[in-house]
C-alpha positions as CSV (number, residue, x, y, z in Angstrom):
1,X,119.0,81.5,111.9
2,X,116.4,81.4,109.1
3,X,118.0,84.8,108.0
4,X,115.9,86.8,110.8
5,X,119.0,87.9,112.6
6,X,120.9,91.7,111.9
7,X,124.4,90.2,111.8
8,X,125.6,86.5,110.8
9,X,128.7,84.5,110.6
10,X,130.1,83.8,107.2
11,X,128.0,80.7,105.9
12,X,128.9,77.6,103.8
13,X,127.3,78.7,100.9
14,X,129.9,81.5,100.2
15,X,129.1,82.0,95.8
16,X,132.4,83.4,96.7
17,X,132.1,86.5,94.4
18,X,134.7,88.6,95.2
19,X,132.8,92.1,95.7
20,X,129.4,93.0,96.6
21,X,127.1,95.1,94.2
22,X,127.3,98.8,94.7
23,X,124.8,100.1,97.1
24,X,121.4,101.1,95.6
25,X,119.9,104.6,95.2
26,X,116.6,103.2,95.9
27,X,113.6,102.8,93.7
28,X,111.4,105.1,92.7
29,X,107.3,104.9,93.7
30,X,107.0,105.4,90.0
31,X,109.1,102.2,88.9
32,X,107.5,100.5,91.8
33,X,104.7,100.5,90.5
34,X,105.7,99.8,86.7
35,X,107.3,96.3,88.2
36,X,104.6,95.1,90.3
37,X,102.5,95.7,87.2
38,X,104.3,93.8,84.8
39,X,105.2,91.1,87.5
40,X,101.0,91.0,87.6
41,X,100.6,90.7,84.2
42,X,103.7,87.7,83.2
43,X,102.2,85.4,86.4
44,X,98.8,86.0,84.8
45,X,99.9,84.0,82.3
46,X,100.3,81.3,84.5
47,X,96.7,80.9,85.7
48,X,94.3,82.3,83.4
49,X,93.4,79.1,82.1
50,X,92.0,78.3,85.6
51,X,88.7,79.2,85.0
52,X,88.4,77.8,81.6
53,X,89.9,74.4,82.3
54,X,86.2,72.4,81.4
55,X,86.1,74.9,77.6
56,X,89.8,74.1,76.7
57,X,89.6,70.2,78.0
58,X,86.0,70.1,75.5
59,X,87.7,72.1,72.6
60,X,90.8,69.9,72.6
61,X,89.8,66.8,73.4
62,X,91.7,66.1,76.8
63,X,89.5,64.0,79.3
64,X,88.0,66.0,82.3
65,X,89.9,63.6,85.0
66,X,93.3,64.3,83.4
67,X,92.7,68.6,82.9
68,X,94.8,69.3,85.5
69,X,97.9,68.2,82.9
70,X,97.3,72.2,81.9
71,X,99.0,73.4,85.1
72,X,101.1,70.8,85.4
73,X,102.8,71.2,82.5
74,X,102.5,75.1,82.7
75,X,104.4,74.6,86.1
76,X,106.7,72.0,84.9
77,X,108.3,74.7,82.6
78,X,108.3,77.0,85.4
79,X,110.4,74.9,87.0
80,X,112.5,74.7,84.6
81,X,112.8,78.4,83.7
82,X,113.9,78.9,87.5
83,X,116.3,76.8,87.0
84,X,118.4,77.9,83.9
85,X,116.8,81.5,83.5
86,X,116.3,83.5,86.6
87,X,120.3,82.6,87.6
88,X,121.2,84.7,84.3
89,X,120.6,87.7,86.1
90,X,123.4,87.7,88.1
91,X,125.5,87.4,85.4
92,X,123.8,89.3,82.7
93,X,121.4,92.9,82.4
94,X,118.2,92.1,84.0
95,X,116.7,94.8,82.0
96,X,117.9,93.0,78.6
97,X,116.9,89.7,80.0
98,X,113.1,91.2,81.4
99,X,112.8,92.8,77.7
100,X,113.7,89.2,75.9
101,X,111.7,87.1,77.9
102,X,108.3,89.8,77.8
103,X,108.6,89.1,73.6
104,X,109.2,85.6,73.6
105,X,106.4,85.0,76.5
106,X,103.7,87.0,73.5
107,X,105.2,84.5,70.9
108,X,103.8,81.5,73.1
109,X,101.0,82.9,74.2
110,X,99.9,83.1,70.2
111,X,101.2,79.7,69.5
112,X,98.9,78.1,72.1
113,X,96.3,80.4,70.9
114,X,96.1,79.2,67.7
115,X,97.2,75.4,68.8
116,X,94.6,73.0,66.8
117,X,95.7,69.8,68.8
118,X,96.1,69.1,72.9
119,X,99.9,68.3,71.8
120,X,100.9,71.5,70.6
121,X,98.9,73.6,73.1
122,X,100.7,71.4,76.0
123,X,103.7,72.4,74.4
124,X,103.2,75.9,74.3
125,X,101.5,76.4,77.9
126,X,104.8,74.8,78.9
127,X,106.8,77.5,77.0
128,X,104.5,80.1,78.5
129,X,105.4,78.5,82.1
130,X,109.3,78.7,81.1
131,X,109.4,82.1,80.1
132,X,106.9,83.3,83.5
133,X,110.2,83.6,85.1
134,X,110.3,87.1,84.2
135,X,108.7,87.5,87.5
136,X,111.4,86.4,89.4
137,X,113.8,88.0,87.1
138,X,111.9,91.8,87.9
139,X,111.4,90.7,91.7
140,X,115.6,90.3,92.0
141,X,115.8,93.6,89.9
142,X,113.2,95.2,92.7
143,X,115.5,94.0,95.3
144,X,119.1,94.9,92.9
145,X,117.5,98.7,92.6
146,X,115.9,99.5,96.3
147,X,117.9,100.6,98.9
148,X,118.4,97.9,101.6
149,X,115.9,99.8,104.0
150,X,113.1,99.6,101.6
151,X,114.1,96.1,100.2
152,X,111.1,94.7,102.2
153,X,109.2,97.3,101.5
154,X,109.6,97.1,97.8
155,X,109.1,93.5,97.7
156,X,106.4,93.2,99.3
157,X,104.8,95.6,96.9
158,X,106.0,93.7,93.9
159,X,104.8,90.5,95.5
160,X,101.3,92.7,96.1
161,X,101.1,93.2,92.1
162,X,101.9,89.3,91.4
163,X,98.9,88.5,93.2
164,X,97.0,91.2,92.0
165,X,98.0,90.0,88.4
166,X,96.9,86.4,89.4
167,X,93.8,87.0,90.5
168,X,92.7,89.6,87.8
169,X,93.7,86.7,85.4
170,X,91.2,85.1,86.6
171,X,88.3,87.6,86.5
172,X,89.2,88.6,83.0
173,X,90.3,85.6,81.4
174,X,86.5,84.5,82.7
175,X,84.9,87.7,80.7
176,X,87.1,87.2,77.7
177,X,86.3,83.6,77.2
178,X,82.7,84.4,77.5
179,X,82.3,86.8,75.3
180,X,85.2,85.3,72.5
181,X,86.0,82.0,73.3
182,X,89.2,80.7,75.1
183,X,91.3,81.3,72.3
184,X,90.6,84.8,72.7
185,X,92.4,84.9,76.3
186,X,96.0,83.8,74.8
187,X,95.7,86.8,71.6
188,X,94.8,89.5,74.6
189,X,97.5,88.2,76.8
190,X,100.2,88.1,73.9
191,X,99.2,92.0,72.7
192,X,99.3,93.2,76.8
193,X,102.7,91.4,77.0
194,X,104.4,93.5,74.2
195,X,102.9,96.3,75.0
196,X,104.2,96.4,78.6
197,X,107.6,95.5,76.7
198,X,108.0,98.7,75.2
199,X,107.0,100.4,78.8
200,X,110.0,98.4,80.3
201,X,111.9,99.3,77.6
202,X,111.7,103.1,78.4
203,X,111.7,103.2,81.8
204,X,113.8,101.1,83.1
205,X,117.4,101.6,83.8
206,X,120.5,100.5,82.4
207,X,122.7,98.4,84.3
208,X,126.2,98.5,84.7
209,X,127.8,95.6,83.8
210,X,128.8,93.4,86.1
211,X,131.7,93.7,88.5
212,X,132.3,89.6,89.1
213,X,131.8,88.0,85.5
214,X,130.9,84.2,86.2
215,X,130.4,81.4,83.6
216,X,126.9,79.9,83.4
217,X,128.3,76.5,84.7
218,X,130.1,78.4,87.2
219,X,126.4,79.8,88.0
220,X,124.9,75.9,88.1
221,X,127.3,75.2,90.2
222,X,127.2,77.5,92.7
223,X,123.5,77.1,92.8
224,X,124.1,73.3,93.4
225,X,126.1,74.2,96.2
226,X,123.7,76.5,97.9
227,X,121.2,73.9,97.5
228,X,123.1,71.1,98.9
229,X,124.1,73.5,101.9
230,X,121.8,76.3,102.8
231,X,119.2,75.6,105.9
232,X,117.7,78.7,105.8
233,X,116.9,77.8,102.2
234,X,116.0,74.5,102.6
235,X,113.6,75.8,105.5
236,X,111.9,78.5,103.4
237,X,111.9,76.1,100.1
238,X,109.8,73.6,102.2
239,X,107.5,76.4,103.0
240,X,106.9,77.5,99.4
241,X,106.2,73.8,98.3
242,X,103.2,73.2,101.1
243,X,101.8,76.6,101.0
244,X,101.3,76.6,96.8
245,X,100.7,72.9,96.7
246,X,97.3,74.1,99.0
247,X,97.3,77.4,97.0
248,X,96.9,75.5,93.5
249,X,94.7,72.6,94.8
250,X,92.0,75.2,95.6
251,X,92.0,77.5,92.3
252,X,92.8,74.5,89.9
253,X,89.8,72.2,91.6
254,X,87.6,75.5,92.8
255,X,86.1,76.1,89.2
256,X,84.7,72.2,88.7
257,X,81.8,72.5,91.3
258,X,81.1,75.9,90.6
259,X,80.3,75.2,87.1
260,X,77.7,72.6,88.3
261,X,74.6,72.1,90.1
262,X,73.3,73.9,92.2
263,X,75.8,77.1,91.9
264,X,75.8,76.9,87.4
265,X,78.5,79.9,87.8
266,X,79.7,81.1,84.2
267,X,83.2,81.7,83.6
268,X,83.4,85.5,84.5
269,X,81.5,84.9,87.7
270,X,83.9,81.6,88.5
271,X,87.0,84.5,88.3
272,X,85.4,86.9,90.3
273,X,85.7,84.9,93.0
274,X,89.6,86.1,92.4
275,X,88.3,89.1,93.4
276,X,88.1,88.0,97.2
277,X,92.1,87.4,97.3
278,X,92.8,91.3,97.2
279,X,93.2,91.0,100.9
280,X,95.8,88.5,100.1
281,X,97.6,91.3,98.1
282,X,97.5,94.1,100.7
283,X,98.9,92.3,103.2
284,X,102.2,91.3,101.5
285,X,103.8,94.7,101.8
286,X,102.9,94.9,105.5
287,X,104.8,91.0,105.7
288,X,108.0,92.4,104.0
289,X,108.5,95.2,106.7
290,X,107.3,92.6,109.5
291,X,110.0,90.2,108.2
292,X,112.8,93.4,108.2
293,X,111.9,93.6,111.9
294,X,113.1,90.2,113.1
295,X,109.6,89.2,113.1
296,X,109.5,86.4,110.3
297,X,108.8,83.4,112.2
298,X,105.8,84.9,114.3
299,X,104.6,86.0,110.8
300,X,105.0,82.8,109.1
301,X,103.3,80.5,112.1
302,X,100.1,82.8,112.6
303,X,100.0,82.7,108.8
304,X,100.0,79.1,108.1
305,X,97.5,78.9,111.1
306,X,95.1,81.2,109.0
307,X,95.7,78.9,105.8
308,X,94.9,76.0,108.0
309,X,91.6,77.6,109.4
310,X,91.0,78.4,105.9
311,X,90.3,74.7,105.0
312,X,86.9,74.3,107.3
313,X,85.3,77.5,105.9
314,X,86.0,76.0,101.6
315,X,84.7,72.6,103.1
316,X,80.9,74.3,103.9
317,X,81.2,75.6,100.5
318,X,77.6,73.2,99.5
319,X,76.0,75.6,102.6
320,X,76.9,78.4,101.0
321,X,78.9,80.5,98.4
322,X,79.6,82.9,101.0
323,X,81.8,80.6,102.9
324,X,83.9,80.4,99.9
325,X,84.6,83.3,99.6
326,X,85.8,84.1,103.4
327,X,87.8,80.3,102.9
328,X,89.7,82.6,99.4
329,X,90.1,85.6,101.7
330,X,91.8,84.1,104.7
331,X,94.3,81.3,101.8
332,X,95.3,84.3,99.6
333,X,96.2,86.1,102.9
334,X,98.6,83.4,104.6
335,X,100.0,82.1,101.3
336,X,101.1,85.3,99.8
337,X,101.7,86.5,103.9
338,X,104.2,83.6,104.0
339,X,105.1,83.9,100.4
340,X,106.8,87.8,100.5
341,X,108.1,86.6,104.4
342,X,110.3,83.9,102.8
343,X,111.8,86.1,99.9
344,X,112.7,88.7,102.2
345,X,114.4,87.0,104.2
346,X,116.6,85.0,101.9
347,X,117.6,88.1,99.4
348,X,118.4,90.2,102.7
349,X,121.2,87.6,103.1
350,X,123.0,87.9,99.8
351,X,121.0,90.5,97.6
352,X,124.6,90.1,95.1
353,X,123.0,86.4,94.4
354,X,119.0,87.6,94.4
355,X,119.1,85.6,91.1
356,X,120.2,82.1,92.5
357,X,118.8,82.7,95.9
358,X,115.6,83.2,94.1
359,X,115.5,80.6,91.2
360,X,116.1,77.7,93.7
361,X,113.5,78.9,96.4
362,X,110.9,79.7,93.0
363,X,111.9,76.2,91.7
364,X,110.2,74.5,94.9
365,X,107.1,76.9,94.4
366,X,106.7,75.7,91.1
367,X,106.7,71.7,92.3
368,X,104.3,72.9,94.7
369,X,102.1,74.4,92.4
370,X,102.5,71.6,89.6
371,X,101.8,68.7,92.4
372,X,99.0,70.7,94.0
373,X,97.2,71.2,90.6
374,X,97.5,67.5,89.6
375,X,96.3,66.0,93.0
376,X,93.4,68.2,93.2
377,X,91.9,67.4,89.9
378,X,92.4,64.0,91.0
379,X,91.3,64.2,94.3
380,X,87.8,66.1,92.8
381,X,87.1,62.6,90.4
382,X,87.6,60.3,93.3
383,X,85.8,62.0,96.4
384,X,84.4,65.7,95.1
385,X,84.1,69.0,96.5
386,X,85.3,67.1,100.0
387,X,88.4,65.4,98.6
388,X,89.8,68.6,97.6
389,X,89.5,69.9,101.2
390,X,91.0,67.3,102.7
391,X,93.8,67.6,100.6
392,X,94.4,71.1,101.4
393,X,93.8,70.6,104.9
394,X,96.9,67.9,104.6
395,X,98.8,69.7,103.1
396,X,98.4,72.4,105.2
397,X,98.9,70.9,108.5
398,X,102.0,69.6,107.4
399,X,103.3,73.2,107.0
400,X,102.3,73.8,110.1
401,X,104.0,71.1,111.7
402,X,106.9,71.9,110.0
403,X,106.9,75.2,111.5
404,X,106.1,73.6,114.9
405,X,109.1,71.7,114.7
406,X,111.6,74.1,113.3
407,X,109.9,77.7,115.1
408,X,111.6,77.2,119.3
409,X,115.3,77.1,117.8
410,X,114.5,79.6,115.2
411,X,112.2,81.9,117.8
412,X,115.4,81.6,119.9
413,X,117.9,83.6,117.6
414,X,114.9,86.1,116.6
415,X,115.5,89.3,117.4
416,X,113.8,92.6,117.0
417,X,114.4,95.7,114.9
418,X,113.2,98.6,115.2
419,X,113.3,101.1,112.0
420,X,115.7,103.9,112.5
């Protein structure tokens, strides 16, 4: 039940592949590190125009009330990258897919640099959303390469460099704007993203091929089936859409009062704000190994009880900056607590499918995110700084009541255990 037990019964959702991968060597400290960088730096890409949503909205012509079409549409591609990208990589080299998608992702990124109209910047934001995946695509390689004890482990620490990577987006795409211009945010981005290419290139290994070949509708189907008959996914899925629907309605809304009287923050101060989330980021890996323990519901219900908490300290945000920032500390913390909890647990159960598994879970982040971003901006026009509480507050106690209802037949089934 909700994949926190050591042994289960063959499910429904059988991909019915006729041999599992090869067990893993394990993954080096080295690589480790190498992944949760460049998963850091491809999510950047995602929200680095965060900050600079009131520049790009002036410079393009797109009206303040509608800016949050910028993440939407960025997350709308996501969606759709999770959907018909990330599943290639249980089909095809990871490595080769990781390397394509890093060059494509800098070919965007200078397209919507240079874009001279809101049309074809839309579309190239969306292109940068599509090829984001990568992420996803390196976390199931994390998760293909570690051995199954330090699977977890390994993803949590990933997962810490993906949040790393979003909030550093933040602080720097703040500095670069200031001192360059917007514009000068998408050329940076496009150089780091070839750059860290070529470091993939070398270092990481080749794959063998694989053992079960599978047709890419054979793949679409499968996931389809999953989807229709998982509960553990469908669980986890609904977890990702409420906790990233509150996660994107506070960092797409966060920089329009901030801007204004009486704070006046620039850019780069706006994205140091980011800076507060780190918390977020070093608890993820201590999640993973709480989830490899049978503890994966406790985790997720005192985690969405922080995100819930974490509404009341953004709402005295007119008191006081420094509320803020304690509101960012404890949201990063639960989201990205919940966030590592729900991938661990899912890829534990079939790490031969990571890529499917993964896609569909990511695909219900993304409408989190994309709805999230979209309500917030709207929810700022009509009732300000307050509005956008609320919302999260919603949004956040309906995650908790989800886990409320689901937790006494999951806490049931949970058992403990203990590393050897």
């Amino acid at each position: 039940m909700d994949g926190e037990k050591t042994a289960q019964a063959p499910n429904a959702t059988d991909l019915r592949k006729p041999a599992k991968e090869p067990r893993a060597p394990g993954l080096s400290p080295r690589l480790t590190l190498l992944l949760a960088a460049a998963c850091g730096l491809a999510v950047g890409n995602v929200y680095n125009a965060q900050p600079l949503l009131e520049t790009i909205a002036t410079g393009l012509g797109i009206p303040l009330g509608n800016v949050g079409i910028i993440g939407t549409i960025t997350q709308v591609g996501y969606g759709f990258g999770l959907v018909f990208i990330v599943p290639l990589g249980d089909m095809l080299s990871r490595r080769s897919l990781a390397l394509w998608q890093f060059t494509l992702s800098a070919a965007a990124l200078l397209v919507a640099g240079f874009a001279g109209t809101r049309t074809l910047f839309l579309v190239a934001t969306g292109m940068v959303g599509l090829l984001a995946v990568v992420v996803q695509v390196l976390v199931a390689l994390a998760a293909s390469l570690a051995a199954p004890e330090q699977r977890g482990r390994a993803l949590g620490l990933v997962t810490s460099g993906v949040v790393t990577g979003i909030l550093t987006a933040r602080v720097l795409a703040g500095f670069i704007a200031d001192v360059a211009g917007w514009r000068a945010v998408y050329f940076t981005s496009a150089g780091a993203m070839v750059a860290m290419a070529a470091l993939l290139f070398r270092s990481l290994p080749q794959q063998p091929k694989k053992t079960a070949p599978i047709t890419y509708a054979g793949l679409l189907r499968s996931m389809a089936k999953v989807l229709w008959q998982d509960r553990d996914l469908h669980l986890r899925a609904g977890f990702a859409f409420l906790i990233f629907a509150t996660f994107s309605s506070l960092w797409t809304a966060v920089a329009l009062p901030l801007g204004r009287e009486p704070f006046m923050l620039s850019h780069a101060q706006v994205g140091l704000l980011g800076l507060a989330g780190v918390v977020g980021a070093l608890a993820a890996g201590g999640a993973g190994r709480l989830a490899d323990r049978g503890l994966g519901t406790t985790v997720t219900g005192l985690a969405l009880g922080l995100m819930l908490l974490s509404w009341l300290l953004l709402a005295m945000l007119p008191i006081s900056l420094a509320w803020l920032v304690g509101g960012v500390v404890l949201l990063d913390l639960a989201v990205q607590a919940v966030h590592v909890t729900n991938q661990s647990l899912l890829m534990s159960q079939r790490p031969e499918a990571a890529g499917r598994l993964i896609g569909l879970y990511m695909v219900f982040y993304s409408l989190g995110s994309a709805s999230g971003a979209i309500a917030s901006t709207a929810a700022y026009a009509q009732a300000g700084w307050l509005g956008v509480c609320s919302l999260g507050a919603a949004l956040s106690s309906g995650a908790v009541l989800l886990w409320i209802l689901t937790s006494r037949r999951r806490h049931a089934h949970e058992v403990e255990v203990l590393p050897h």
